[in-house]
py3Dmol code that shows the C-alpha trace and the ligand (Angstrom):
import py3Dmol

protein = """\
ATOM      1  CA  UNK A   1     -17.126  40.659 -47.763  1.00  0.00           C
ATOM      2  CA  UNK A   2     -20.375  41.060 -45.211  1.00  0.00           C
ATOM      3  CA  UNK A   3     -23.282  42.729 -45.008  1.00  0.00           C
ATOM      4  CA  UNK A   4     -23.074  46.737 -44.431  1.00  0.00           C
ATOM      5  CA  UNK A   5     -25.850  46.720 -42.311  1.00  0.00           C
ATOM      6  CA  UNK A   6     -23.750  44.148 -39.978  1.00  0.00           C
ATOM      7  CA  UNK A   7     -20.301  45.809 -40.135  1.00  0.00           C
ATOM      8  CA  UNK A   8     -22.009  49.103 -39.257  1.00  0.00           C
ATOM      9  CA  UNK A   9     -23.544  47.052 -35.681  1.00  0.00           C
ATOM     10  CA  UNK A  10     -20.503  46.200 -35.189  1.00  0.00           C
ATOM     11  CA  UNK A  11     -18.167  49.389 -35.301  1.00  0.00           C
ATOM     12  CA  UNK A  12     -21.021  50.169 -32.387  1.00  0.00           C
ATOM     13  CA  UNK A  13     -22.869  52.918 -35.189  1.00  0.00           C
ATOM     14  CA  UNK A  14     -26.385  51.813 -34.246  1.00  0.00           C
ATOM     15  CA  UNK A  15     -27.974  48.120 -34.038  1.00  0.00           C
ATOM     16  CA  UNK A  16     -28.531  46.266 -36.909  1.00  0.00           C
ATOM     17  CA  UNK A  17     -31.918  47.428 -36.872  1.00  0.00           C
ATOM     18  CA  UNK A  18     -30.890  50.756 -36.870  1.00  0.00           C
ATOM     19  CA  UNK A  19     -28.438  50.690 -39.443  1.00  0.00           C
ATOM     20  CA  UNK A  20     -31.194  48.914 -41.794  1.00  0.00           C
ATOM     21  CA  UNK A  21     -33.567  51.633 -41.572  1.00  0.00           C
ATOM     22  CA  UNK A  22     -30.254  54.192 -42.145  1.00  0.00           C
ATOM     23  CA  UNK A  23     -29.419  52.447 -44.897  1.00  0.00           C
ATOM     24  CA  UNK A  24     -32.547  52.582 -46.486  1.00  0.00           C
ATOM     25  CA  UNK A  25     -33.100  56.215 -45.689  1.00  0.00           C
ATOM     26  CA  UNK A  26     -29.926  56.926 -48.131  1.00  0.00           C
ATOM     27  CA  UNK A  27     -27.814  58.212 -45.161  1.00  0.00           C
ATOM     28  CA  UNK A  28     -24.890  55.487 -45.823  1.00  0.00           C
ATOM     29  CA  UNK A  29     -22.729  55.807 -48.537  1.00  0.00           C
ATOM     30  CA  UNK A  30     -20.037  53.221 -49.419  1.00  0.00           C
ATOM     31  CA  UNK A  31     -16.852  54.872 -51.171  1.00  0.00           C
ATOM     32  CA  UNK A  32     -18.471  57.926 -51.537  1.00  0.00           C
ATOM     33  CA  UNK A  33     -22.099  56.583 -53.324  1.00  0.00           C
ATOM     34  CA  UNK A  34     -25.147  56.342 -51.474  1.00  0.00           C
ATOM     35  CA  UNK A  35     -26.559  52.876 -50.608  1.00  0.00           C
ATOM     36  CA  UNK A  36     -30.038  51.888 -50.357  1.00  0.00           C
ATOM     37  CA  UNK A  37     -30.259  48.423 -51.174  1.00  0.00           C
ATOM     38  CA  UNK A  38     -30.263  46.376 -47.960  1.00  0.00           C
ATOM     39  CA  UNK A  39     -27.970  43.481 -48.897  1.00  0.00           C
ATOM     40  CA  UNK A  40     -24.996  45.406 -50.037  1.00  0.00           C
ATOM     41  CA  UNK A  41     -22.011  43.638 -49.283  1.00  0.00           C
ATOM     42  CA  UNK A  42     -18.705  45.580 -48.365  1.00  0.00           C
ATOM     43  CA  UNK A  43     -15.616  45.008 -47.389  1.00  0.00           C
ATOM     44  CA  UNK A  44     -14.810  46.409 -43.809  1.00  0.00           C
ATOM     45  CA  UNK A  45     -11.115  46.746 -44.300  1.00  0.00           C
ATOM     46  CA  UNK A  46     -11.287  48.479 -47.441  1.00  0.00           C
ATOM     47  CA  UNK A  47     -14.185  50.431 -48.065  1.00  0.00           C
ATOM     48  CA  UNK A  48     -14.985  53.664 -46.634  1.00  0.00           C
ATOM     49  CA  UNK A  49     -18.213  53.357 -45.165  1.00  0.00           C
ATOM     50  CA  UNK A  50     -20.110  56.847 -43.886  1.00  0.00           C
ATOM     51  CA  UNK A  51     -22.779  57.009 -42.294  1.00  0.00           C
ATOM     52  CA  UNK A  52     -24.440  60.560 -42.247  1.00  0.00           C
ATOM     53  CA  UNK A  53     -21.020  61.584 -43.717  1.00  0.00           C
ATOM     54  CA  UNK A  54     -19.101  60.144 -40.694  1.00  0.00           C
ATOM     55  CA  UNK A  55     -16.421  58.060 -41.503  1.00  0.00           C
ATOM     56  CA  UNK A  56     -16.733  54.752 -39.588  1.00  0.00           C
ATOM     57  CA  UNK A  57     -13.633  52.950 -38.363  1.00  0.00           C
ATOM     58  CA  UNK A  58     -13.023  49.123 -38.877  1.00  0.00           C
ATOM     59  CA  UNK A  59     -12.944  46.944 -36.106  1.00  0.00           C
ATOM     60  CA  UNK A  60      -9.171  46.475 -34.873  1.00  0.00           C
ATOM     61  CA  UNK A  61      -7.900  43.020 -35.275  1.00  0.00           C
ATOM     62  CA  UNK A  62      -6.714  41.419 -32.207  1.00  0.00           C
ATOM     63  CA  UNK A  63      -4.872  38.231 -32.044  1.00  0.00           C
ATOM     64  CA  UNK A  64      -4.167  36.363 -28.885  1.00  0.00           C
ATOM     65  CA  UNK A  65      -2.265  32.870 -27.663  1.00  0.00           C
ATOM     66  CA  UNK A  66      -4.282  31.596 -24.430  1.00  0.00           C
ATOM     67  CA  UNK A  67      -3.386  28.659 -22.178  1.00  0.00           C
ATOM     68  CA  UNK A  68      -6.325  27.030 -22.471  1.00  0.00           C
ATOM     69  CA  UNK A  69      -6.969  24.887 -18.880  1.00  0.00           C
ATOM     70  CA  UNK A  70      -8.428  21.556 -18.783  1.00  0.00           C
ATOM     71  CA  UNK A  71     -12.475  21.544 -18.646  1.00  0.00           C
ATOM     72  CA  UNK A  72     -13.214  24.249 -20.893  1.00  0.00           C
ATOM     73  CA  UNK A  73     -14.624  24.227 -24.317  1.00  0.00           C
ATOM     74  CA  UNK A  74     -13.187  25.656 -26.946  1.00  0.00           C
ATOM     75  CA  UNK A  75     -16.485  27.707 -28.392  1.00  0.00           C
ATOM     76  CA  UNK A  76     -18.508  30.563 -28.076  1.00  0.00           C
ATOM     77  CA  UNK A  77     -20.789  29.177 -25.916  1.00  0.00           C
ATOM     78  CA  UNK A  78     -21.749  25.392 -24.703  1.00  0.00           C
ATOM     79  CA  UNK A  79     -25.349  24.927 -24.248  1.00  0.00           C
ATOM     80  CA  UNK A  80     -24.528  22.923 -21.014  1.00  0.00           C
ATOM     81  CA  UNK A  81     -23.771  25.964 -19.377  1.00  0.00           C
ATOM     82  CA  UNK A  82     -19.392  24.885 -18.970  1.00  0.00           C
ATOM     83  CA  UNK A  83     -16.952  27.486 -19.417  1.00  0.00           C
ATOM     84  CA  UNK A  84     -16.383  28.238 -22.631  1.00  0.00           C
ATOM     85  CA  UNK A  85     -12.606  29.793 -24.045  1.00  0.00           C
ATOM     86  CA  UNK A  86     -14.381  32.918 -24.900  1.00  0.00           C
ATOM     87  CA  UNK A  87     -14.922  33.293 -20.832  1.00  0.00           C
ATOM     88  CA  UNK A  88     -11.526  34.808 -20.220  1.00  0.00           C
ATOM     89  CA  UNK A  89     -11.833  37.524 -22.769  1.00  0.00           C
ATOM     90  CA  UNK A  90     -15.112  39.072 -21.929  1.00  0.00           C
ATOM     91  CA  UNK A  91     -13.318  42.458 -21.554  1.00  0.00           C
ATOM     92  CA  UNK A  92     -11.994  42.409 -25.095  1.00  0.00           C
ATOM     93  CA  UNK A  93     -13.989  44.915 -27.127  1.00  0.00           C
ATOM     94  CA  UNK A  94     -13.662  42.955 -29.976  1.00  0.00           C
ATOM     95  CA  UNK A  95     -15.752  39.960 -30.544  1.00  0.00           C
ATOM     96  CA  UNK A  96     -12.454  37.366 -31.154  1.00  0.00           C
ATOM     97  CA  UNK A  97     -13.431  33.480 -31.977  1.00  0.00           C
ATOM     98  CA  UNK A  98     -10.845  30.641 -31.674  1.00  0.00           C
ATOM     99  CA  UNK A  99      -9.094  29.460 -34.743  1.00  0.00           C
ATOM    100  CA  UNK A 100      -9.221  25.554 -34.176  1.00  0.00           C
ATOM    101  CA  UNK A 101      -9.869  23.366 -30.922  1.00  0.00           C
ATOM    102  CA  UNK A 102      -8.625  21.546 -28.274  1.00  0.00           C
ATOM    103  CA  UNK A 103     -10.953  19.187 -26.556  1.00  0.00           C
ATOM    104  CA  UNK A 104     -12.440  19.868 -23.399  1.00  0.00           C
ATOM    105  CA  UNK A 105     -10.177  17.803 -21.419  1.00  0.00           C
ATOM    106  CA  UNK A 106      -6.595  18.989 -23.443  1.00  0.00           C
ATOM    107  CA  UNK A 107      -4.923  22.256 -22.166  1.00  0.00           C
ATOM    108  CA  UNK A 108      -2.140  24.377 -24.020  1.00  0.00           C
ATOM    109  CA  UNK A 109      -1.898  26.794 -26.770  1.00  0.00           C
ATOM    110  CA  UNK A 110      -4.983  27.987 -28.424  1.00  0.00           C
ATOM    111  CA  UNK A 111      -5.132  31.474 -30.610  1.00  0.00           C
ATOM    112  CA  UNK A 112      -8.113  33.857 -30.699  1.00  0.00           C
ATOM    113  CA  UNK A 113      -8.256  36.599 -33.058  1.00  0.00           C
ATOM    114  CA  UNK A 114     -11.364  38.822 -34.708  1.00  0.00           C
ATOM    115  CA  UNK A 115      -9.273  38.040 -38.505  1.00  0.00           C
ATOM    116  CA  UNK A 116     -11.583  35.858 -40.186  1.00  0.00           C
ATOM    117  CA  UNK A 117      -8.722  35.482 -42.919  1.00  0.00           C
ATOM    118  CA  UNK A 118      -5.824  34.434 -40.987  1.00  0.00           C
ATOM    119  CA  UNK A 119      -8.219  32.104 -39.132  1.00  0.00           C
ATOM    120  CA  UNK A 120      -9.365  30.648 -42.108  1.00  0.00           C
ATOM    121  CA  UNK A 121      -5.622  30.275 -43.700  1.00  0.00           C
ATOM    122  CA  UNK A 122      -4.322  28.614 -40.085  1.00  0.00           C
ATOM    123  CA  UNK A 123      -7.342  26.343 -39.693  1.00  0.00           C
ATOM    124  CA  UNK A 124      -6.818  24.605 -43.557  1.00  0.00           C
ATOM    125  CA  UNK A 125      -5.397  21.641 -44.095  1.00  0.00           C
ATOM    126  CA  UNK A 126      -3.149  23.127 -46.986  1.00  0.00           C
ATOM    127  CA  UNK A 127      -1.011  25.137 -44.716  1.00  0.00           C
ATOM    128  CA  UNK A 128       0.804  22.719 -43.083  1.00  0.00           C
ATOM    129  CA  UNK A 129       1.489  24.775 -39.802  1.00  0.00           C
ATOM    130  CA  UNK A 130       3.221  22.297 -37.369  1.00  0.00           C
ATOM    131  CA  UNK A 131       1.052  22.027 -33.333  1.00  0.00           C
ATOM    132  CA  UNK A 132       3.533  20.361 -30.995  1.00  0.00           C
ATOM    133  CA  UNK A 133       1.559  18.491 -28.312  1.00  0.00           C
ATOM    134  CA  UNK A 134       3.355  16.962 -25.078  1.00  0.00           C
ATOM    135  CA  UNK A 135       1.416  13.674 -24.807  1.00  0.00           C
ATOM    136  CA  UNK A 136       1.803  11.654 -21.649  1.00  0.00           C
ATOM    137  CA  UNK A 137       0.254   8.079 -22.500  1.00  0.00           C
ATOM    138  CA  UNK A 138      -0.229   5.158 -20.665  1.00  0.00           C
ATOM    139  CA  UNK A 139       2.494   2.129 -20.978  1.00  0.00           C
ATOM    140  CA  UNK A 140       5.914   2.489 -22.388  1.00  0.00           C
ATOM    141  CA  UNK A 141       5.679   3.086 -26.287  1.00  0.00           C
ATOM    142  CA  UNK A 142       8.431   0.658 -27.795  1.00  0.00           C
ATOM    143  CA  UNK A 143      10.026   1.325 -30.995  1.00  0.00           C
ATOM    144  CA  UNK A 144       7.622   0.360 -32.983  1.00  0.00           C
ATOM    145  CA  UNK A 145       5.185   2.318 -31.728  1.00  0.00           C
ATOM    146  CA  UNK A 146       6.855   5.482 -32.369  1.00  0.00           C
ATOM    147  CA  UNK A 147       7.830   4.088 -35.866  1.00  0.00           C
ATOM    148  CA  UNK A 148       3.705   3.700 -36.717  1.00  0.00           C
ATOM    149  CA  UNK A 149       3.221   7.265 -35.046  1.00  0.00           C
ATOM    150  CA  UNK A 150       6.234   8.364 -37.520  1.00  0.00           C
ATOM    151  CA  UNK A 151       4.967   6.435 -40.361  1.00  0.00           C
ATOM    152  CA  UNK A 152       1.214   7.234 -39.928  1.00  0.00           C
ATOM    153  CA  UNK A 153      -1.235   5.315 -38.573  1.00  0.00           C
ATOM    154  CA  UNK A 154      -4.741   4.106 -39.985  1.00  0.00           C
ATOM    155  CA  UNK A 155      -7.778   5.830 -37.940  1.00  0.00           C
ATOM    156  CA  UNK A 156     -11.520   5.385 -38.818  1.00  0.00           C
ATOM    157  CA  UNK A 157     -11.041   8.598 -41.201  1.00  0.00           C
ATOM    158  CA  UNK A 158      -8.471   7.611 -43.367  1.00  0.00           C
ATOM    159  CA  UNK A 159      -4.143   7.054 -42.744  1.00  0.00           C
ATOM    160  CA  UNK A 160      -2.774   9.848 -40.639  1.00  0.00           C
ATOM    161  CA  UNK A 161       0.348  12.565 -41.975  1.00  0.00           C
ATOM    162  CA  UNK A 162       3.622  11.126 -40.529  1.00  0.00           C
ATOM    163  CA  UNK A 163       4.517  13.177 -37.443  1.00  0.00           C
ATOM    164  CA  UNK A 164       7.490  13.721 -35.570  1.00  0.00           C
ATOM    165  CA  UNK A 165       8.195  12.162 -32.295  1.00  0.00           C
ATOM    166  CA  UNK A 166      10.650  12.124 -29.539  1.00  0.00           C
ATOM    167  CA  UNK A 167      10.326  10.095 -25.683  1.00  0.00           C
ATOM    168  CA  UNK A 168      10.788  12.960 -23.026  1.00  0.00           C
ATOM    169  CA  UNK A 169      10.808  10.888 -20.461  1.00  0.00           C
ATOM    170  CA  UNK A 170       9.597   7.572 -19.035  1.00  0.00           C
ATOM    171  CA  UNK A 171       8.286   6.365 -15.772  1.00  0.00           C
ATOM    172  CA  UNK A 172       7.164   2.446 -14.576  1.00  0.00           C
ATOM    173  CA  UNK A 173       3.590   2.583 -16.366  1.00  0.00           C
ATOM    174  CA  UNK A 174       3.642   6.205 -18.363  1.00  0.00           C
ATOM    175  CA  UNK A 175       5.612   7.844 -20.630  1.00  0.00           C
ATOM    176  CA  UNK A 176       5.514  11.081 -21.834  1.00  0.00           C
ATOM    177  CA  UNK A 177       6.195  12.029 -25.612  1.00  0.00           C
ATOM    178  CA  UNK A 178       6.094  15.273 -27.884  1.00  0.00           C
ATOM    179  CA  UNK A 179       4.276  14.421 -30.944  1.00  0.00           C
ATOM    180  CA  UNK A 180       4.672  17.039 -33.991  1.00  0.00           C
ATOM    181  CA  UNK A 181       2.201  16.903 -36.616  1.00  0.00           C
ATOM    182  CA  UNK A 182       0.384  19.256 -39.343  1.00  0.00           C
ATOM    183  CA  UNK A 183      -3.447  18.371 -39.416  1.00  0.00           C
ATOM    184  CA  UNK A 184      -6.089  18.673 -37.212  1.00  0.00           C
ATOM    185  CA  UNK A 185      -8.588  16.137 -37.118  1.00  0.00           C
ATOM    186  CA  UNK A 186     -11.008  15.898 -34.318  1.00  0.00           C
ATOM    187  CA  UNK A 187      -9.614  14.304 -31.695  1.00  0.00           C
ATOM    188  CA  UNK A 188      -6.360  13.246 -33.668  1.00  0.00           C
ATOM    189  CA  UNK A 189      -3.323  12.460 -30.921  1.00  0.00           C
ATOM    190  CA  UNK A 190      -5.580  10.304 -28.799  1.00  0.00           C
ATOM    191  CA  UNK A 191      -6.700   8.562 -31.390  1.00  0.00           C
ATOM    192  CA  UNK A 192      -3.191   7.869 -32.661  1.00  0.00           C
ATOM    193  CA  UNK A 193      -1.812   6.640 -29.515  1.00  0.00           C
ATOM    194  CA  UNK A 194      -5.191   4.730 -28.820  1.00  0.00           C
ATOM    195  CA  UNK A 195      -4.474   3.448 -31.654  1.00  0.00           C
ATOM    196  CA  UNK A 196      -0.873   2.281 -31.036  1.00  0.00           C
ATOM    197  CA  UNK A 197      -2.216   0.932 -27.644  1.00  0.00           C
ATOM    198  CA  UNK A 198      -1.099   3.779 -25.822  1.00  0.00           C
ATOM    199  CA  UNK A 199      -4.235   5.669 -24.444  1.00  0.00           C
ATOM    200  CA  UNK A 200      -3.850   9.563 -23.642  1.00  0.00           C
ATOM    201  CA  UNK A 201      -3.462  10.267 -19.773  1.00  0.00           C
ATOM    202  CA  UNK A 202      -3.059  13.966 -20.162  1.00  0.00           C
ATOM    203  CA  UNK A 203      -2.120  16.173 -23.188  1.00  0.00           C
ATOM    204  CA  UNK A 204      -0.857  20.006 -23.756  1.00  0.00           C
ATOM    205  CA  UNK A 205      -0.433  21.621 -26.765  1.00  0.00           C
ATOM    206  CA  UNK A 206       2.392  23.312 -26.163  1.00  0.00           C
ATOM    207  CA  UNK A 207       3.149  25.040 -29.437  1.00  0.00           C
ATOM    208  CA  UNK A 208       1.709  26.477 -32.997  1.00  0.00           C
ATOM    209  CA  UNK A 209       3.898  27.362 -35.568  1.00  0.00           C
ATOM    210  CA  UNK A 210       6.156  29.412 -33.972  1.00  0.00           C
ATOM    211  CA  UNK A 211       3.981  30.327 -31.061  1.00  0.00           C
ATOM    212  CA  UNK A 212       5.049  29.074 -27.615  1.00  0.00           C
ATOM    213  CA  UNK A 213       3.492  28.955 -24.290  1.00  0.00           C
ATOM    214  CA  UNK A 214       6.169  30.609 -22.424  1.00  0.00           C
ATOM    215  CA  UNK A 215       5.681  33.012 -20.259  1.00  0.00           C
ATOM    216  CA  UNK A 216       2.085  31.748 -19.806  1.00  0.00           C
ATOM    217  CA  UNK A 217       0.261  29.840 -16.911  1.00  0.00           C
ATOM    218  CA  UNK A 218      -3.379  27.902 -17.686  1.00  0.00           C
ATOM    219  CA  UNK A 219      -6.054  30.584 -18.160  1.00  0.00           C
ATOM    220  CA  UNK A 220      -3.360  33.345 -18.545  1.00  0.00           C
ATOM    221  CA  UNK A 221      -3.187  35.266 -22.584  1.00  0.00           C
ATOM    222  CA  UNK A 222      -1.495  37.424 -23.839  1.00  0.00           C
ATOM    223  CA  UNK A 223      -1.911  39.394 -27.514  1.00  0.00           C
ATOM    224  CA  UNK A 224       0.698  38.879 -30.247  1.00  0.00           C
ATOM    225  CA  UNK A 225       3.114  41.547 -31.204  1.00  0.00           C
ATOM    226  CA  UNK A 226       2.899  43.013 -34.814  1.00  0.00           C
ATOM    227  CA  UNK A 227       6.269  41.321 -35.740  1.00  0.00           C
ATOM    228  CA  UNK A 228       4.503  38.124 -34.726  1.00  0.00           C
ATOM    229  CA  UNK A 229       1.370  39.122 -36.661  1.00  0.00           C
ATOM    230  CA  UNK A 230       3.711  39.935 -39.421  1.00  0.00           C
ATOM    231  CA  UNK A 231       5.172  36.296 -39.321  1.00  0.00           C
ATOM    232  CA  UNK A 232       1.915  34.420 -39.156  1.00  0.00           C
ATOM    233  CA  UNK A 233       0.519  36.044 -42.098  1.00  0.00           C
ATOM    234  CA  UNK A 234       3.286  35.295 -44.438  1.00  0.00           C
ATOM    235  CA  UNK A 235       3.147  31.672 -43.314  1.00  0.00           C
ATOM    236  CA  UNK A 236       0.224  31.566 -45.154  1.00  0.00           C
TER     237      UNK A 236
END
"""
ligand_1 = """\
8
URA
N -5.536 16.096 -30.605
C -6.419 15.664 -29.686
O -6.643 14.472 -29.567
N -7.026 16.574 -28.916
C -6.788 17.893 -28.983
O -7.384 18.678 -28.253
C -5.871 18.327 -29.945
C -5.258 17.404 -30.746
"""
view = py3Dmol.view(width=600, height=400)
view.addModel(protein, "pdb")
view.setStyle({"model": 0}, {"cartoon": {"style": "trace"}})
view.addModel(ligand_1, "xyz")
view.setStyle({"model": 1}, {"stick": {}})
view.zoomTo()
view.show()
């Protein structure tokens, strides 16, 4: 539920302002009764909202996977003036937010959408959705350093989820691994390997749930089909 006043800005009626003074001049009416009151909260999907006894249309919700690249924050805006995820889709008419983060310097998968519900389902802890990250660390993890990451390993918040982990390959001073796991603390695969003595050298989320990155290359989207839509919603 949200304001009227702000889901009439933002089908582009009028400015906030604007809509106010509508409101209070009894030219809005919410399922067919006039509103006056200022705070009236509606529901923008369900409601029929008219203004001046036009029918406004609800924003269209847009979902899209984007290869984040390296050096960008994943935000709306970074007061230091670095590019922020947001950046790339400028041209969207739709004012889309990113459902989780990757740190500045971690590339990969990252999904944007304008549906404040599915974001909120994805991003809690409850759901379990699985992020596969291709972590290339430095030193050769021996077995029992993939048997902590497996197991779980104690970080300053509290015993990490066991995860799932396979070697991809292995070189004279790096290897790289793909680590599975379920929750997203801040910072969470560097700290595990850190803390298995393993420090990141470069890491890509490479999928969410379902969602791959093929087909992409780094700063490159591309918006979800409704079958895909379909499938992350009854995830959660
Ligand atoms: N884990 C990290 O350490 N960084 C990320 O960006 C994502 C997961």
């Amino acid at each position: 539920m949200e304001r009227l006043q702000k889901v009439m800005a933002r089908a582009g009626v009028a400015s906030r302002r604007k809509s106010e003074e509508w409101i209070l001049r009894g030219k809005v009416r919410v399922n067919g009764e006039t509103v006056t009151q200022l705070g009236t909260r509606v529901d923008p999907d369900r409601d029929r909202i008219e203004v001046e006894g036009r029918l406004i249309r609800p924003e269209q919700k847009r979902y899209f996977v984007f290869y984040k690249p390296k050096g960008v924050i994943t935000s709306l805006s970074d007061p230091k003036g670095r590019p922020v995820v947001v950046d790339w889709f400028r041209d969207v008419g739709e004012r889309i937010y990113p459902v989780g983060r990757l740190d500045y310097d971690t590339e990969g998968l990252l999904l944007l959408t304008n549906d404040g519900e599915l974001a909120h389902g994805m991003a809690h802890p409850r759901q379990e959705v699985d992020k596969v990250y291709q972590v290339t660390v430095k030193g050769i993890p021996a077995k029992n350093s993939l048997r902590r990451l497996q197991t779980g390993v104690k970080l300053t918040d509290g015993w990490t989820a066991p995860a799932k982990v396979r070697i991809l390959w292995t070189g004279k001073n790096q290897a790289q691994m793909e680590l599975t796991i379920h929750e997203g603390r801040n910072r969470q695969v560097r700290r595990m390997c850190e803390a298995v003595g393993h420090p990141v050298v470069h890491l890509v989320r490479v999928q969410l749930a379902f969602l791959t990155l093929s087909g992409l290359q780094p700063g490159k989207y591309r918006e979800l089909s409704q079958e895909e839509v379909r499938r992350l919603k009854e995830l959660l």
